[in-house]
N, C-alpha and C positions, 0 to 999 in steps of 0.2 A: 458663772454664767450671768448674763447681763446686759442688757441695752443702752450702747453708749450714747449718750446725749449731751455729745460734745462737736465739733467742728477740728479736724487738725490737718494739716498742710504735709503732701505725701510726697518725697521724689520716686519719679520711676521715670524708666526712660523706655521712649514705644517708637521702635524704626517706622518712618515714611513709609517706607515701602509696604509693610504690613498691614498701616493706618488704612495705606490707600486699597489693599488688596480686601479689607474685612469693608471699606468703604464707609469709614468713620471718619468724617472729616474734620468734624471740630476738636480732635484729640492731637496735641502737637509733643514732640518730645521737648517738655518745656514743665517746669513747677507748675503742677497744677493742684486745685483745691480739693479733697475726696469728703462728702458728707460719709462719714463712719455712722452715721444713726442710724440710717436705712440698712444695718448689719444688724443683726444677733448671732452670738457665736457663745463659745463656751471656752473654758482653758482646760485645756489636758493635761493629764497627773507630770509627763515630761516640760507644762510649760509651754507650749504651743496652743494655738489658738482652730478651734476648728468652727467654718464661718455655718450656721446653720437654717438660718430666713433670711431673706431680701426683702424690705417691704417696701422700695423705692417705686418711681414710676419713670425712672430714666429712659431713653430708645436705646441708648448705649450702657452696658453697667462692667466696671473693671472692680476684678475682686483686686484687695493691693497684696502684697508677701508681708505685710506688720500692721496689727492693730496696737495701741499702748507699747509699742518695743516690745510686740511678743509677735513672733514667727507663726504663719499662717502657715500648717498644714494640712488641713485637707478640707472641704467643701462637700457637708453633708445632703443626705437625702431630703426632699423636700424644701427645701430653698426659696421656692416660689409659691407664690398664695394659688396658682393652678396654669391650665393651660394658654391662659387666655389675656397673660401678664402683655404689658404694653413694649417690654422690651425686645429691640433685635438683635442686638450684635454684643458681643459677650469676648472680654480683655483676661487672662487668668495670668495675672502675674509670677515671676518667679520664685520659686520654692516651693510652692505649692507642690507636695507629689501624689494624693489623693483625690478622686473623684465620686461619691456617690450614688444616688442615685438623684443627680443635682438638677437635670433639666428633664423629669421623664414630663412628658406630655407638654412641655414648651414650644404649642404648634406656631408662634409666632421668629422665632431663633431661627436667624440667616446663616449669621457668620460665628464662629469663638476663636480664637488665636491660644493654643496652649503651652503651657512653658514646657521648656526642655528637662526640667525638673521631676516631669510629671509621672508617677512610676503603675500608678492604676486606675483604672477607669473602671467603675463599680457597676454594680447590677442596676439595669435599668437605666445605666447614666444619661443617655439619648435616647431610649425609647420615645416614640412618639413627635418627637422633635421633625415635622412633617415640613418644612421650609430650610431645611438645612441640606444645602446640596454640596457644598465642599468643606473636610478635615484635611489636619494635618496633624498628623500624630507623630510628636517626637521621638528619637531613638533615646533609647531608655524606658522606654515604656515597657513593662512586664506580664501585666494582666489586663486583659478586657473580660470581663463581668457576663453573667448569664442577661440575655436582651437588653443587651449595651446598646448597639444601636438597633432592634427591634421598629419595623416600620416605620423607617427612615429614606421615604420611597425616592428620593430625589438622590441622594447621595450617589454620583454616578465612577470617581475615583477614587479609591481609600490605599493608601498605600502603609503596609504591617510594617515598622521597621524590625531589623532583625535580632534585636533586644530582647522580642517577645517571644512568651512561653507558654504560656497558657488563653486558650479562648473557650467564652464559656457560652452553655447552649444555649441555641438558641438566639446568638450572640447579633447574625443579620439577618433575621429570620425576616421576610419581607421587604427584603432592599433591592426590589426590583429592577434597579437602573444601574447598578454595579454590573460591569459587562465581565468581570473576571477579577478573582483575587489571587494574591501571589503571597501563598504561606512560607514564614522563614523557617530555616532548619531546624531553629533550638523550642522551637512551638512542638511540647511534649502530651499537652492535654488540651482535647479537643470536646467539648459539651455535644450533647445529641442535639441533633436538628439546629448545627450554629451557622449552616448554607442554604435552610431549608427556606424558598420561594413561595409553595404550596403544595398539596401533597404530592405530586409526583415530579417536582422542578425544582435543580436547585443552581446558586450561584458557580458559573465555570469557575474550577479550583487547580491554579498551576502552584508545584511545586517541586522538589527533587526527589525524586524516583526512589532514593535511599535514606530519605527520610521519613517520619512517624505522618505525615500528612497522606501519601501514599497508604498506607493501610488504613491509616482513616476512610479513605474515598472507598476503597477497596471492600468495606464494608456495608456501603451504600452504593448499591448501583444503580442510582439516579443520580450521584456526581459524576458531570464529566472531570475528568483528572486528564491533566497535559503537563508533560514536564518541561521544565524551565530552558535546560538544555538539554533537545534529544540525543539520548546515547546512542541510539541504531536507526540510521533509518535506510530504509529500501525502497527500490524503484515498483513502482502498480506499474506494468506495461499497457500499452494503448489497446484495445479490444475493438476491432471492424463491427462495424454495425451488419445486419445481415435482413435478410426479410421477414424476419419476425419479432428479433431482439434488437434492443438498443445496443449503442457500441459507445465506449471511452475514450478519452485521450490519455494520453499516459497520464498519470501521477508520481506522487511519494508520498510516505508516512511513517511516523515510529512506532516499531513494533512492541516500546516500552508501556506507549501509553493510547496509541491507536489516532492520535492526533496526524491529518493531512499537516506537509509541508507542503505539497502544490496538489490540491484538490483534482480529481479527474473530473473534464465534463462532460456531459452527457450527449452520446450523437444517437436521435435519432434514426429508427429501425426506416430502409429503403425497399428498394427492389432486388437486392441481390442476395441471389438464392446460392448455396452450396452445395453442390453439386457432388455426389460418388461418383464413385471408377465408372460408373455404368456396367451394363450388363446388353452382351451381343443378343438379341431375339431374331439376326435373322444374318448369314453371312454373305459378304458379297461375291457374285461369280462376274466373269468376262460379260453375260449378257444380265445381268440387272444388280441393283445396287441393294447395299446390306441395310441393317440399320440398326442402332444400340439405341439403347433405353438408360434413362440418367434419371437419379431421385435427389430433390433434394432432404440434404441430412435433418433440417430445421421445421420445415414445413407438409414435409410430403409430395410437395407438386412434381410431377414429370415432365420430361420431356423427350424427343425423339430427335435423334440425330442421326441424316444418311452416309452410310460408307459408299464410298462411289465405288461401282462397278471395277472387276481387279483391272491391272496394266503392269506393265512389267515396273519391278519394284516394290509389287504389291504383297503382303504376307497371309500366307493360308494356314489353318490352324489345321491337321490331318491327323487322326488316331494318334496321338499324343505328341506328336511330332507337328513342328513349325517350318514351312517352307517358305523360299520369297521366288517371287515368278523372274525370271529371267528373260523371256519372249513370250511372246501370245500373239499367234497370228493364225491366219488359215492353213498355213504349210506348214505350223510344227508351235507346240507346245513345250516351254520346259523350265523346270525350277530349279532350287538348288535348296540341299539340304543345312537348315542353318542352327536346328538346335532340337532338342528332348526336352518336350516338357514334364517330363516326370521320369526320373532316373530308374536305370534298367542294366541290369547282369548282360543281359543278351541282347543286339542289336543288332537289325538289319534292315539297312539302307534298299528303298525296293529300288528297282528300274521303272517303276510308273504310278503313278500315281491318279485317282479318278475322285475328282471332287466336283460334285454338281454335274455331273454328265460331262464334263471336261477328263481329257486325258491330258497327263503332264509327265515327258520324261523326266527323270530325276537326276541331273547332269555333272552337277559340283556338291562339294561337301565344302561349306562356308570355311571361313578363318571362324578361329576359335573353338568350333562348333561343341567339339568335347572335351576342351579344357577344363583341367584337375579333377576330371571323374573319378572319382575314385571308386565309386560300384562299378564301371562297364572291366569286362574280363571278356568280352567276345562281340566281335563287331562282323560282320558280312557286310560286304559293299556291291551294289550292285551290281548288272548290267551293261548302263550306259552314263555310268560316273567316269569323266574324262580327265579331270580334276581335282586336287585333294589342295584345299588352299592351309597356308603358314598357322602351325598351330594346331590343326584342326585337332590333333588326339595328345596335345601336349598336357605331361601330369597326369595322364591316367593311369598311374601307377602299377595295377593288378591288370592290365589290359595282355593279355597273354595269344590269344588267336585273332590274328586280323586275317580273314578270308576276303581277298581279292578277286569277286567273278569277271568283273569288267575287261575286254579286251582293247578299248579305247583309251586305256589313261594316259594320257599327256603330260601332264606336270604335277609333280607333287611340290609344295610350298615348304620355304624352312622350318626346321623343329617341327615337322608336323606329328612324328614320334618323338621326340624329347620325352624323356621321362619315362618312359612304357615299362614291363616289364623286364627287366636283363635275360629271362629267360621265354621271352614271347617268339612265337614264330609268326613272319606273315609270308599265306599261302597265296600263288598264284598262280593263272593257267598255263599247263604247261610250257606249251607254244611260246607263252610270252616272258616265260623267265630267265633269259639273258637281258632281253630289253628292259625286264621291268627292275632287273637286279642293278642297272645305272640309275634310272630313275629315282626308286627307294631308296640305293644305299645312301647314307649320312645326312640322313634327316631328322640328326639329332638321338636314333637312337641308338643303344650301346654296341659295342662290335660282335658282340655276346648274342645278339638278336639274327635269328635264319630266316632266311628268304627263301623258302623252298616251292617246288608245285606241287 
């Protein structure tokens, strides 16, 4: 160990580009002269040289890779006489592959250029280093040090190469301008608090989802963790805005690590209300008009909406049966039967109907009306049913008595029995049972079915 107080003449070669990037201009890659005095180091039991004060007052200082033909490896703790050293910009030649804790509280340090060499960066090595806003850290690098770079608030890109293994804590603990770090796979040990901001903030941490950095984050939930490449990701569909709630535009995200690929944005709650089925409070007849009551789902408000007065075409809801008006006028009244609102064993079609002071013959039995019943087993039809339209009792499987009172029926529609009982009878009035045995027969039901009066 020993203070050299000599002068010797150093080759190293420094790319342009670098020069100009660290913004050192009087340094060319050219023979140049290095005062070695301004070094103290010591020699290590293998023969290498480790440099351990700087007492120059250079702006510029390059540590070299040989003092006396002995290999510089590594640049200890304490290095400089304190924070307030006059130098900026910092050359670390090659071979070197140790750092210690070389520059803590070097608030004046712009720039360093590190060699490819370089296999650790020690505790403390940039701590406090408050002027230094860009690294470049070689691949081969292995260990970063507990408050390596420690309130290093400027440093706004750092890129891990993926050499590295171990980070130690605390490692950026206050590196407020890092918008995001991207941990490599083979990083096996991770220090407490080496993303911690302040107590509840820390640096965003992308990494791979199956690697040791994930359960790092996972442990602390004040890291955001986003993976490098999302493994799943799914669509957020768009949400209407409504008159209370906001509404979105679609998005996406991964369900690995909860990171938006396309953020939803937010729309603004309007005037539009959502409205239920409503609810009839009042039905409408030939001489005045109905009206339904509507809430909405969201808010509560109502509204009132008029059914116009009935007209032919118009539907009447009667003792659990639904009719549609067929005429309405002064000289004759009449519906036609079009459907059960509530299924029934026994059923009878009347011949009038009286809704609101209104009389309504009951004239036709709709298409459809009783299709695939499979509860009805007995039907009576009325009166002055003229009509039986296509379908109307098709599928109803158990349907066994169809009593026919009507003396007016005129047509009955295809397959209107389709499907009925093979063992059904349908009953008609006497009088009309040749006529009405053309009518009925082959309307679908089986030969096996009697037409009797």
């Amino acid at each position: 160990m020993g203070k050299i107080i000599k002068k010797m003449k150093w080759m190293f070669g420094i790319c342009l580009a670098v020069v100009v990037c660290l913004g050192v201009n009087n340094v060319m890659a050219e023979e140049t002269e290095i005062d070695t005095s301004v070094f103290e180091y010591k020699e290590n039991e293998d023969g290498t040289i480790t440099i351990y004060k700087y007492t120059g007052t250079d702006e510029t200082v390059v540590f070299p890779s040989e003092i006396d033909e002995k290999k510089v490896k590594k640049i200890s703790r304490d290095t400089f006489h304190s924070g307030y050293d006059p130098f900026k910009h910092v050359i670390i030649s090659e071979g070197i592959t140790e750092l210690g804790s070389t520059f803590y509280s070097c608030e004046n340090l712009e720039t360093i250029s590190l060699p490819s060499t370089l296999q650790t960066i020690g505790k403390s090595t940039f701590s406090g280093c408050i002027k230094l806003s860009e690294i470049n850290l070689p691949e081969g690098l292995v260990s970063i040090g507990d408050y390596a770079f420690c309130d290093c608030f400027r440093i706004k890109n750092i890129n891990l190469p993926e050499s590295l293994t171990s980070i130690g804590r605390s490692a950026f603990h206050s590196c407020r301008s890092i918008e995001k770090l991207v941990i490599p796979d083979r990083v096996t040990q991770i220090g407490e608090g080496a993303f911690n901001l302040n107590y509840d903030d820390r640096i965003p941490i992308y990494g791979n989802p199956d690697a040791y950095i994930k359960t790092y984050c996972d442990a602390d939930y004040n890291i955001k963790f986003s993976c490098i490449n999302h493994p799943n990701i799914v669509i957020d569909p768009a949400v209407a805005p409504n008159c209370k709630e906001p509404g979105r535009t679609q998005g996406s995200h991964c369900t690995v690590c909860g990171t938006y690929i396309v953020k939803p944005q937010r729309i603004d709650a309007n005037e539009q209300h959502i409205w239920n089925d409503g609810v009839i409070m009042r039905n409408p007849t030939a001489k005045r008009n109905g009206e339904k009551r509507y809430k909405c789902t969201v808010c509560g408000e109502t509204r009132i909406e008029t059914i116009a007065v009935l007209g032919k075409g118009s539907f009447i809801a009667h003792f659990n049966a639904l009719y549609k008006v067929t005429a309405l006028s002064a000289k004759e009244n009449t519906v036609e039967f079009t459907a059960m609102q509530k299924s029934k064993t026994n059923v009878t079609i009347p011949s009038l109907v009286k809704i609101d002071g209104i009389i309504y013959k009951v004239t036709s039995i709709a298409k459809n009306a009783f299709k695939n019943n499979k509860n009805l087993k007995k039907i009576t039809i009325g009166d002055n049913i003229t009509k039986i339209n296509a379908n109307a009792f098709s599928g109803c499987a158990n349907l066994k008595i169809i009593k026919v009172k009507s003396k007016k029926l005129k047509s009955v529609g295809k397959n209107a029995f389709k499907g009925i009982s093979p063992k059904a009878k349908i009953k008609v009035p006497s009088d009309c049972l040749e006529k009405y045995k053309k009518r009925l027969t082959k309307k679908g039901q089986r030969s096996s079915v009697k037409i009797t009066k």
